[in-house]
SETI-811579 format. One line per 2 residues: number of its first residue (from 1); their letters; for each residue x, y, z of C-alpha. Coordinates in Angstrom, 1 decimal, always signed. Example, Ala and Ser with C-alpha at 12.3 -4.5 7.8 and 13.67 -1.06 7.14 Angstrom:
# residues 2
1 = AS = +12.3,-4.5,+7.8  +13.7,-1.1,+7.1 .
END
This chain:
# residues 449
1 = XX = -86.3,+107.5,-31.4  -83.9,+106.8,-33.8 .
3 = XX = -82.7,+107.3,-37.5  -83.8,+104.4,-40.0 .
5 = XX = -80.9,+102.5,-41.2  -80.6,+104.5,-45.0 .
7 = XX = -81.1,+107.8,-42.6  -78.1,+106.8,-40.7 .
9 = XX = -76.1,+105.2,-44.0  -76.5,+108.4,-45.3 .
11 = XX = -75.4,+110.7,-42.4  -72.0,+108.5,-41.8 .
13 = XX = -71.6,+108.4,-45.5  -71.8,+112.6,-45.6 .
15 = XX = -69.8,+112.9,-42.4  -67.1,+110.9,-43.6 .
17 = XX = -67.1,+112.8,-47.1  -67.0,+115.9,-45.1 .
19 = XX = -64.6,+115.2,-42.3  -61.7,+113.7,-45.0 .
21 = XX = -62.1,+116.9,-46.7  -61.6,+119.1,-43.8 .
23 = XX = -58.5,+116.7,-42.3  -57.4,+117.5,-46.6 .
25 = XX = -57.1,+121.0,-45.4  -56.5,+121.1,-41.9 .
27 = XX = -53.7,+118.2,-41.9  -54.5,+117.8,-38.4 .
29 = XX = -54.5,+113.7,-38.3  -52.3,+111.7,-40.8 .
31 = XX = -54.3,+111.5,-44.2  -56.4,+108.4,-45.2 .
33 = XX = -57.7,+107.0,-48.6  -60.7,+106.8,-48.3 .
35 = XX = -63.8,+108.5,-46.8  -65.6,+106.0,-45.0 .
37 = XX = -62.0,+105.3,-43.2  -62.9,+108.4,-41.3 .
39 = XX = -65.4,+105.7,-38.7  -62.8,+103.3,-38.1 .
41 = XX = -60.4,+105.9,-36.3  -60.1,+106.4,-33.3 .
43 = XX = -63.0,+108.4,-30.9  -60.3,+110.5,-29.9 .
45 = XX = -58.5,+111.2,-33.3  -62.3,+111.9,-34.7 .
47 = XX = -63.2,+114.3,-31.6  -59.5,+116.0,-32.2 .
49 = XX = -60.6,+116.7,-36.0  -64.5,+117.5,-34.9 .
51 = XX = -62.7,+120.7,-32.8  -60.5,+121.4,-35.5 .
53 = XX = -63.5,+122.0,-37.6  -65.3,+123.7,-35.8 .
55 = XX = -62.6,+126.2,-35.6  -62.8,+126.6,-38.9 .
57 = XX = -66.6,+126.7,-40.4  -65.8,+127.6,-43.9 .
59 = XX = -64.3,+124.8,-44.8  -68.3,+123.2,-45.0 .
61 = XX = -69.2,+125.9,-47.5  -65.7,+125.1,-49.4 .
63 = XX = -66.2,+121.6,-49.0  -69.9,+122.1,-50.6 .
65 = XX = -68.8,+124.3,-53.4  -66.0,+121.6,-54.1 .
67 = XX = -68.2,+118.5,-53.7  -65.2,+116.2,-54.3 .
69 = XX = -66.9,+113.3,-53.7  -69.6,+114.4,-56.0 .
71 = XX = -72.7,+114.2,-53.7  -76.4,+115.1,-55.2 .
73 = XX = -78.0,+118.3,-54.5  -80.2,+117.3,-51.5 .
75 = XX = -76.7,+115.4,-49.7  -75.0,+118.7,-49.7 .
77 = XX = -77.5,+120.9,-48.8  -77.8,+118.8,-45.8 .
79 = XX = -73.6,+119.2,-45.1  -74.5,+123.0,-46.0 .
81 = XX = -76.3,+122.8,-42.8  -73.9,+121.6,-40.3 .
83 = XX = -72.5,+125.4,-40.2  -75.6,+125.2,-37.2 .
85 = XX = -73.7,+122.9,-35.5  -74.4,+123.2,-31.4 .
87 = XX = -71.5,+121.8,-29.7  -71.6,+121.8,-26.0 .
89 = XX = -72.1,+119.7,-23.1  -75.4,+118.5,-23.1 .
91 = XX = -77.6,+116.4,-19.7  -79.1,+113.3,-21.7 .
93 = XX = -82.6,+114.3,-19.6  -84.9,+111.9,-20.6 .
95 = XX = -86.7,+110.0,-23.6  -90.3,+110.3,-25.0 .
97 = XX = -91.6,+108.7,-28.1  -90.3,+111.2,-30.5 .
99 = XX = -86.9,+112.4,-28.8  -84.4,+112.4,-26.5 .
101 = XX = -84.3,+116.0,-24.5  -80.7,+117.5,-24.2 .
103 = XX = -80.5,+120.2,-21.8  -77.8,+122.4,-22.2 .
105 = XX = -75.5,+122.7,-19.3  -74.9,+126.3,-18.9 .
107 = XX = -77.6,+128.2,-17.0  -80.3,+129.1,-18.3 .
109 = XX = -80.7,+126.2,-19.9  -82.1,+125.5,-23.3 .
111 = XX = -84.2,+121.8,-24.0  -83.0,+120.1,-27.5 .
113 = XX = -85.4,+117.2,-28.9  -82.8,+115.1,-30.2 .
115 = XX = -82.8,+111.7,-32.3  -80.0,+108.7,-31.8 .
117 = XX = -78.5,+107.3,-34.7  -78.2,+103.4,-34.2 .
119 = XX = -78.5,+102.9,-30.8  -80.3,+104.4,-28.1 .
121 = XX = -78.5,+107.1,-25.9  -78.9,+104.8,-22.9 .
123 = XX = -77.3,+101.9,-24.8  -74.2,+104.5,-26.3 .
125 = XX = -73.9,+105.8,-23.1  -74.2,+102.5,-21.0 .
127 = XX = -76.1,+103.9,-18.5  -79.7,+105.0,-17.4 .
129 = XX = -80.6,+108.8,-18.2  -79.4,+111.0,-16.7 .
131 = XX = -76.4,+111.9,-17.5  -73.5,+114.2,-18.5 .
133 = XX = -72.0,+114.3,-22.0  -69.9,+116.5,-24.8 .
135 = XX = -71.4,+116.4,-28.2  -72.1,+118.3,-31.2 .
137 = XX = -75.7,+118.5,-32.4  -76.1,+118.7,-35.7 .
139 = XX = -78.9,+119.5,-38.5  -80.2,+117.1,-40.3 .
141 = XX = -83.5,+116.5,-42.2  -85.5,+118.9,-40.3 .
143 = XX = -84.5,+117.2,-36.9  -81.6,+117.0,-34.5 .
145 = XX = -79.2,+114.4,-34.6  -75.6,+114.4,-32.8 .
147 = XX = -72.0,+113.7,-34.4  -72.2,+110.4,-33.4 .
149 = XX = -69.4,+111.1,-30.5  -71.1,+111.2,-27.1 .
151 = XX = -68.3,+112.2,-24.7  -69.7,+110.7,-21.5 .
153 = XX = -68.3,+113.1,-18.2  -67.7,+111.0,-15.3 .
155 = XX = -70.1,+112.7,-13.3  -72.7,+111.4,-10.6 .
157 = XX = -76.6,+113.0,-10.3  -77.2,+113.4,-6.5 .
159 = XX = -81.1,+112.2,-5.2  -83.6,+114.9,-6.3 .
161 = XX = -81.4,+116.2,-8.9  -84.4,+114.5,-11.4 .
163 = XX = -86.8,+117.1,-9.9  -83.8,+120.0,-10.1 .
165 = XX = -83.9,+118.9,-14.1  -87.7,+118.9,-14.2 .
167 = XX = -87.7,+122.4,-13.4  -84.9,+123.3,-15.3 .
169 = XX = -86.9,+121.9,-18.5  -89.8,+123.0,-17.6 .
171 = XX = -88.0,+126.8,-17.3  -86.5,+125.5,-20.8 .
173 = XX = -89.9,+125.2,-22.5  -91.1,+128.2,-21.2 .
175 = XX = -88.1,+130.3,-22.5  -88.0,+128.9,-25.8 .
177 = XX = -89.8,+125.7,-26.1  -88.7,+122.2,-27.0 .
179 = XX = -86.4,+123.2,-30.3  -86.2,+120.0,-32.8 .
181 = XX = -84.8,+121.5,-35.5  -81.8,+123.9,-35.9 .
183 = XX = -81.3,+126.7,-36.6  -83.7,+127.0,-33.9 .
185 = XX = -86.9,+129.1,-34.8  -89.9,+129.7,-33.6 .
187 = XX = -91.3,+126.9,-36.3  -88.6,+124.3,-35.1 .
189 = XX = -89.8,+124.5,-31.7  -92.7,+122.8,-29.2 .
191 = XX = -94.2,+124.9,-27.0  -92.7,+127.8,-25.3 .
193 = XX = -92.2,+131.0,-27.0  -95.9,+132.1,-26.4 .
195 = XX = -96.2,+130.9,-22.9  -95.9,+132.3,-19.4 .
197 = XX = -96.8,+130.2,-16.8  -99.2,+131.6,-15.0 .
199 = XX = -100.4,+129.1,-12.1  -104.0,+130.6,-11.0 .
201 = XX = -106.6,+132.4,-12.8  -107.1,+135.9,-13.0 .
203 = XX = -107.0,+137.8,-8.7  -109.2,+141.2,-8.8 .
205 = XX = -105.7,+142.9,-7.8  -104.0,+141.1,-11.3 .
207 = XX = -106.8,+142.3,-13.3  -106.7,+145.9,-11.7 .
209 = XX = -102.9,+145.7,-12.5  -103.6,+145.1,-16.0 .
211 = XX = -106.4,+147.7,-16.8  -103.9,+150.1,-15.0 .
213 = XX = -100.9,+149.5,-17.6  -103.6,+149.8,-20.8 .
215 = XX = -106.2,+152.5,-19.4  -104.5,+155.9,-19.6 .
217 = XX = -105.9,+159.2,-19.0  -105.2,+161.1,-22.3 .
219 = XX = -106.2,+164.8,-22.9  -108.6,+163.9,-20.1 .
221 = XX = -110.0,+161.0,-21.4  -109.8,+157.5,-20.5 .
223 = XX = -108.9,+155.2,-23.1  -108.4,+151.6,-23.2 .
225 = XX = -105.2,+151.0,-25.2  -106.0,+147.5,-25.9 .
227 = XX = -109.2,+148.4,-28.3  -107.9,+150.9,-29.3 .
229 = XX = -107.2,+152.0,-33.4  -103.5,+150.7,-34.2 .
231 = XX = -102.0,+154.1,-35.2  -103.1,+155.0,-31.7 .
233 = XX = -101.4,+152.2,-30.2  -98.0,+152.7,-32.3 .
235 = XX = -97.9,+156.2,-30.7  -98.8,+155.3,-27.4 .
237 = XX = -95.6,+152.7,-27.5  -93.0,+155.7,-29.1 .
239 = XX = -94.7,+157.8,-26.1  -93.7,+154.5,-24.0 .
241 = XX = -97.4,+154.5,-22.5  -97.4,+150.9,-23.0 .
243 = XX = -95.2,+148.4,-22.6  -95.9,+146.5,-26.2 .
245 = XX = -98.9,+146.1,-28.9  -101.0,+144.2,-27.8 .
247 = XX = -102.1,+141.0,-29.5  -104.2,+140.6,-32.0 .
249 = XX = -107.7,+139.0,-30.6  -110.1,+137.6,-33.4 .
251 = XX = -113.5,+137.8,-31.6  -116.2,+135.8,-34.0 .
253 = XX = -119.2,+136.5,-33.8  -121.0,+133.5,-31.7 .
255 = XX = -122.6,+131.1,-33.4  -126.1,+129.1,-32.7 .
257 = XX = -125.6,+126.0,-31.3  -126.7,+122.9,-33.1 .
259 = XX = -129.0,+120.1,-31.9  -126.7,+117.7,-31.8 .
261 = XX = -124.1,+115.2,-29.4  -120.5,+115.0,-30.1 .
263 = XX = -118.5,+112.0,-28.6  -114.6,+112.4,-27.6 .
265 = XX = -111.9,+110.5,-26.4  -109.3,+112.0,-24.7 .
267 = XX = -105.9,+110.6,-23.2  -103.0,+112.3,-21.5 .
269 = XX = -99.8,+112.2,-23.7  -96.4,+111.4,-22.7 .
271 = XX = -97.8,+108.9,-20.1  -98.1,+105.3,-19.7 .
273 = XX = -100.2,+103.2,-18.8  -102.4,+105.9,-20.4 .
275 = XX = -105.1,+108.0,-18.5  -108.0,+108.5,-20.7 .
277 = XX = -111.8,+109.4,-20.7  -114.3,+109.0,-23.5 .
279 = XX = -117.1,+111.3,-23.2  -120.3,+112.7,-24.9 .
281 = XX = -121.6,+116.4,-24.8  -123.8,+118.8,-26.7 .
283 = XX = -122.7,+122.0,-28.6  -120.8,+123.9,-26.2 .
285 = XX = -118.4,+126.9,-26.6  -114.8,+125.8,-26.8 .
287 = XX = -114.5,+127.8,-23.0  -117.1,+125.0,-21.7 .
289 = XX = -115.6,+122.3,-23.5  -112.2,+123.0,-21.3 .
291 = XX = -114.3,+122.7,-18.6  -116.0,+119.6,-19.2 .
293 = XX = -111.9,+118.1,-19.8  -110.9,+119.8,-16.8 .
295 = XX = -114.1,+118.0,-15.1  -114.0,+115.1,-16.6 .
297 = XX = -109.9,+114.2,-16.2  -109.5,+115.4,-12.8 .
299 = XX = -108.0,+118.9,-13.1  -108.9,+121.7,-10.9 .
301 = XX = -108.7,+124.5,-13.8  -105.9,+126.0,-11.6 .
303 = XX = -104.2,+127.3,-14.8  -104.3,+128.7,-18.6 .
305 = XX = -105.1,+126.2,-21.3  -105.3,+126.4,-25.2 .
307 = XX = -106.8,+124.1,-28.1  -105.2,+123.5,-30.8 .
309 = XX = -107.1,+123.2,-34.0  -105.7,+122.8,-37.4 .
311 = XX = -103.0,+125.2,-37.1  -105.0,+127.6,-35.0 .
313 = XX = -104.9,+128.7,-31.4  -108.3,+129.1,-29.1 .
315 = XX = -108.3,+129.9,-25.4  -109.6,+133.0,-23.6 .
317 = XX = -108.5,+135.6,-24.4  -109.2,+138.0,-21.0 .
319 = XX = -107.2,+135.5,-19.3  -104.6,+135.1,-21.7 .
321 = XX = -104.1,+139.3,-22.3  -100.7,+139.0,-20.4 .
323 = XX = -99.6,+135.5,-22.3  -100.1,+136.2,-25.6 .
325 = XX = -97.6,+137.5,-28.1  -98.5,+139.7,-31.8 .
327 = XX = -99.8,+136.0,-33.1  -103.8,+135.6,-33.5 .
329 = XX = -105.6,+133.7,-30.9  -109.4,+132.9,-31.4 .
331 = XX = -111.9,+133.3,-28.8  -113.2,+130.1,-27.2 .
333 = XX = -116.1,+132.3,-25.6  -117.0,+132.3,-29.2 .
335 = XX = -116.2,+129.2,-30.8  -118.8,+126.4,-30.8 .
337 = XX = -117.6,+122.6,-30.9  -119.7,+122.5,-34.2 .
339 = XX = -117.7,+124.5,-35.6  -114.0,+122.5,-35.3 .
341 = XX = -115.2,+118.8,-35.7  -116.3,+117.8,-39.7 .
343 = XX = -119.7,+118.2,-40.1  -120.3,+114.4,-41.7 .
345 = XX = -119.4,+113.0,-38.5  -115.6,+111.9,-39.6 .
347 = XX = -113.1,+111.2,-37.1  -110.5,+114.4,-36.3 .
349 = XX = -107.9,+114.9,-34.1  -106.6,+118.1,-32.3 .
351 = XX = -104.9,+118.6,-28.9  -105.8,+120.5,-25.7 .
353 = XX = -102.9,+121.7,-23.2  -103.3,+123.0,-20.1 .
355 = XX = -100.8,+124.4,-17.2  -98.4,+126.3,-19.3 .
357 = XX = -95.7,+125.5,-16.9  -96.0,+121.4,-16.3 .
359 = XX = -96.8,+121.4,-19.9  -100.1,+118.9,-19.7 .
361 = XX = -100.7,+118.1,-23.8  -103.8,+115.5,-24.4 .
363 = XX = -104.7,+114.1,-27.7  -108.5,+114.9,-28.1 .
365 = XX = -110.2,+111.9,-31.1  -113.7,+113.4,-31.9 .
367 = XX = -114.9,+109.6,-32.7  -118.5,+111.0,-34.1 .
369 = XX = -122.1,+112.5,-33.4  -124.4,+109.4,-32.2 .
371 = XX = -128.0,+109.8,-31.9  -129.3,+112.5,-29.6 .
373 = XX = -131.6,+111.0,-26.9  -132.7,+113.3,-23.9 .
375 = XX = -130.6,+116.1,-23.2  -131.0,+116.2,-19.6 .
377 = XX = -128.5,+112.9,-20.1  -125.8,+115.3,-21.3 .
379 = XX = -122.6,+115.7,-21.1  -121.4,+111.8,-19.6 .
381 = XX = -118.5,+110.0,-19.0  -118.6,+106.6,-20.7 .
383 = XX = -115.6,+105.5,-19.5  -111.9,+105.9,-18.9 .
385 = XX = -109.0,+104.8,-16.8  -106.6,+105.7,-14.4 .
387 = XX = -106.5,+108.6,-11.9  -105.4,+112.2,-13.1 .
389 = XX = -102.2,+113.5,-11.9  -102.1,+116.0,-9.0 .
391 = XX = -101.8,+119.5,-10.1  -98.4,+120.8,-10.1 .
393 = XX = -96.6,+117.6,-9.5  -94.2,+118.9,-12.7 .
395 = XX = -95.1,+117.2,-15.9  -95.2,+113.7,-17.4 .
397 = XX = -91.8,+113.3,-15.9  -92.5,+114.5,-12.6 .
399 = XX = -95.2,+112.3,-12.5  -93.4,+109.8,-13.2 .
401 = XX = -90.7,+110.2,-10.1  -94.1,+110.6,-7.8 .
403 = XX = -95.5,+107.7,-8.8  -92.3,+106.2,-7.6 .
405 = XX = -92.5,+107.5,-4.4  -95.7,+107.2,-3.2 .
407 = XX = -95.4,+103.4,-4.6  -92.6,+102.5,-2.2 .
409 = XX = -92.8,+103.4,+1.7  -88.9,+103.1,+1.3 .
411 = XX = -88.6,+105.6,-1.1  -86.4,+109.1,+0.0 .
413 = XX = -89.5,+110.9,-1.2  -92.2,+109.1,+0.3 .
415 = XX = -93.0,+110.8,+3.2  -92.9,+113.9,+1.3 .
417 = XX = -95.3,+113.4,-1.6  -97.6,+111.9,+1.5 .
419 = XX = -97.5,+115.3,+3.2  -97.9,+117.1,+0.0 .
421 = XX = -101.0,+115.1,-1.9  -102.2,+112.5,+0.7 .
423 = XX = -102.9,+108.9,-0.6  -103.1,+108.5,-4.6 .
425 = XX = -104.4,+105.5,-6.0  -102.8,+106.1,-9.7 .
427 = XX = -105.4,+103.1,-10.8  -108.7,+104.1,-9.4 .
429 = XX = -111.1,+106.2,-11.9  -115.6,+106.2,-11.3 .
431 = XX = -116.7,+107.4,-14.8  -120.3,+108.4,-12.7 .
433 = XX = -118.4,+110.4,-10.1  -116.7,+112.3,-13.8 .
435 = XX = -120.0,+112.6,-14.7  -121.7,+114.3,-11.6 .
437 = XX = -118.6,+116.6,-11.5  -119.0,+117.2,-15.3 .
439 = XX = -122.6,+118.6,-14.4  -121.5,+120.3,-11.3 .
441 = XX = -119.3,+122.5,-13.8  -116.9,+124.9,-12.2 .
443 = XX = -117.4,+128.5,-10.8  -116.3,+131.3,-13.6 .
445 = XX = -113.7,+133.0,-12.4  -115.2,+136.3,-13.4 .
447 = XX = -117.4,+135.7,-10.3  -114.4,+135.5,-8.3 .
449 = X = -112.4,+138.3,-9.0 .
END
């Protein structure tokens, strides 16, 4: 991904602007006429002036205030925000279609979404990711951008480091998600923030775990802190009977289901060649939708999952009690699919994730309501391609590296990902063996526990 060319104009017009001033002040490099001189010196002479700079952050509010070079509003509020500047040593991770990910080097790390100016980072850097560089990340237009000075360290990635680094993101997203904007905020990030991973569903001894930290014997009554009235649950946290407040849970009342078949593509993202299924299925619950994905893909509904429908979160809530955070999820017990798709049959878009640690995200299409026939010939796979990835083989970019390995018998990892998974044919997919799962359904877990 990278800046447009008046994007990147503008950003080397501002920096020079800002960077003459500051060398004005700072007299750390011999002074030049005019701004855009500033790109024709030398990387090291800009880095040395960079540092100084950074050394001294009020000089981009006094440079602001000033505006010598008499720069519009918009220009120097976006110099007003290079006081966030992030400067660090960063591993250039990997690329997907909307960033590059920067992983900080210091442990733990934090995952930055960043976009290249020019060139791609692979092309700056002259070599394939990963790798090792010092940078400054910088603000700019509500995503992250560098300095345009990509120190590359001379420093070599061992085999397997790639599967070191997709934990360490993966850790990364957890902690605080994917940030893409700075300051970083909980709106400027991707994920994380609300998530836990938790890799199985709910174990009789988790759930009696969890009823023991919110069911407390008071004056000698039992009383379940989590319905409990809110002034209640504010003095049960100054008493420290609980360890937070607990989310809020928005339980709808269910719905009746409507006579009527809804028809949805759905395709893994972050993956190519893409792995996809179209299906059709009647008015289910949002919870029984998940499970005709999960059916339908390939999963094994070994972890939490979430929808994600026009700005609003669904999943369940009894398994997500120990996830969630003060933000309002929505029952998908309770939800019907009538109830997120338009009603005149147009075409919508949300997304469904799953696996809170390998951080699965599909695009879900609703593509319309054709005519009911019998229902006994719902819900069907139509079609699809391509073979779901094993469960906790760590994300698109773990899949990735195993699809390496178990293509090539010489491969370091071969023998391993044999032991681990068996054969995987990455191109084989039966839309009627989707479709007999998809009817098989999956046991509830409340029957398990």
């Amino acid at each position: 991904m990278l800046l447009s060319t008046e994007e990147a104009n503008l950003f080397l017009k501002l920096q020079s602007c800002l960077m003459k001033y500051a060398n004005d002040q700072l007299k750390v490099l011999p002074p030049w006429p005019i701004a855009d001189l500033f790109q024709a010196l030398s990387a090291g002479d800009r880095r040395k002036l960079v540092v100084a700079l950074l050394e001294q952050p009020g000089i981009i509010k006094d440079f602001v205030t000033a505006n010598p070079d008499g720069l519009s509003l918009e220009e120097r509020a976006i110099v007003a925000q290079w006081s966030h500047a992030v400067p660090g040593k960063f591993i250039v991770f990997r690329t997907t279609k909307k960033h590059t990910i920067f992983l900080t080097k210091e442990a733990p790390p934090i995952a930055y979404g960043v976009v290249a100016l020019t060139r791609t980072f692979e092309d700056v850097m002259q070599q394939k990711l990963p790798g090792l560089v010092e940078t400054v990340l910088l603000p700019f237009r509500g995503r992250i951008i560098y300095d345009g000075l990509l120190g590359r360290q001379n420093v070599k990635f061992a085999p397997g480091a790639k599967s070191k680094l997709n934990t360490a993101y993966r850790g990364a997203r957890q902690r605080h998600g994917l940030i893409t904007a700075l300051p970083a905020s909980k709106r400027s990030t991707k994920g994380g923030l609300k998530k836990t991973p938790i890799k199985k569903p709910a174990t009789a001894a988790k759930r009696a775990h969890t009823d023991q930290m919110w069911i407390k014997q008071i004056d000698g009554e039992r009383i379940d802190l989590r319905r409990a009235p809110r002034s209640v649950q504010l003095r049960a946290l100054e008493l420290g009977l609980i360890p937070h407040i607990p989310p809020k849970r928005i339980r709808l009342k269910r719905a009746k289901p409507v006579n009527r078949v809804f028809q949805f593509k759905i395709t893994l993202k972050e993956v190519q060649p893409p792995i996809w299924r179209r299906i059709q299925v009647l008015d289910e619950t949002l919870d029984r939708f998940h499970e005709l994905i999960q059916t339908a893909m390939g999963w094994t509904n070994s972890h939490l999952y979430m929808f994600h429908i026009d700005g609003n979160c669904h999943g369940d809530l009894e398994l997500l009690e120990d996830t969630l955070d003060d933000s309002e999820t929505i029952d998908s017990n309770r939800t019907l699919i009538h109830e997120v798709v338009p009603r005149d049959g147009k075409r919508s878009q949300f997304e469904y994730e799953y696996d809170f640690g390998d951080c699965w995200e599909h695009e879900v299409i609703y593509e319309g309501s054709p005519k009911l026939t019998d229902p006994a010939h719902y819900p069907v796979c139509l079609e699809g391609e391509r073979a779901c990835p094993p469960e906790n083989v760590g994300g698109a970019y773990g899949f990735e590296e195993y699809l390496e390995a178990v293509a090539d018998p010489n491969h370091e990892a071969y023998d391993d990902c044999l032991e681990w998974n068996g054969t995987f044919e990455p191109d084989s997919f039966d839309p009627e063996a989707a479709t007999r799962a998809m009817r098989k359904g999956l046991p509830d877990w409340r029957e398990m526990v």
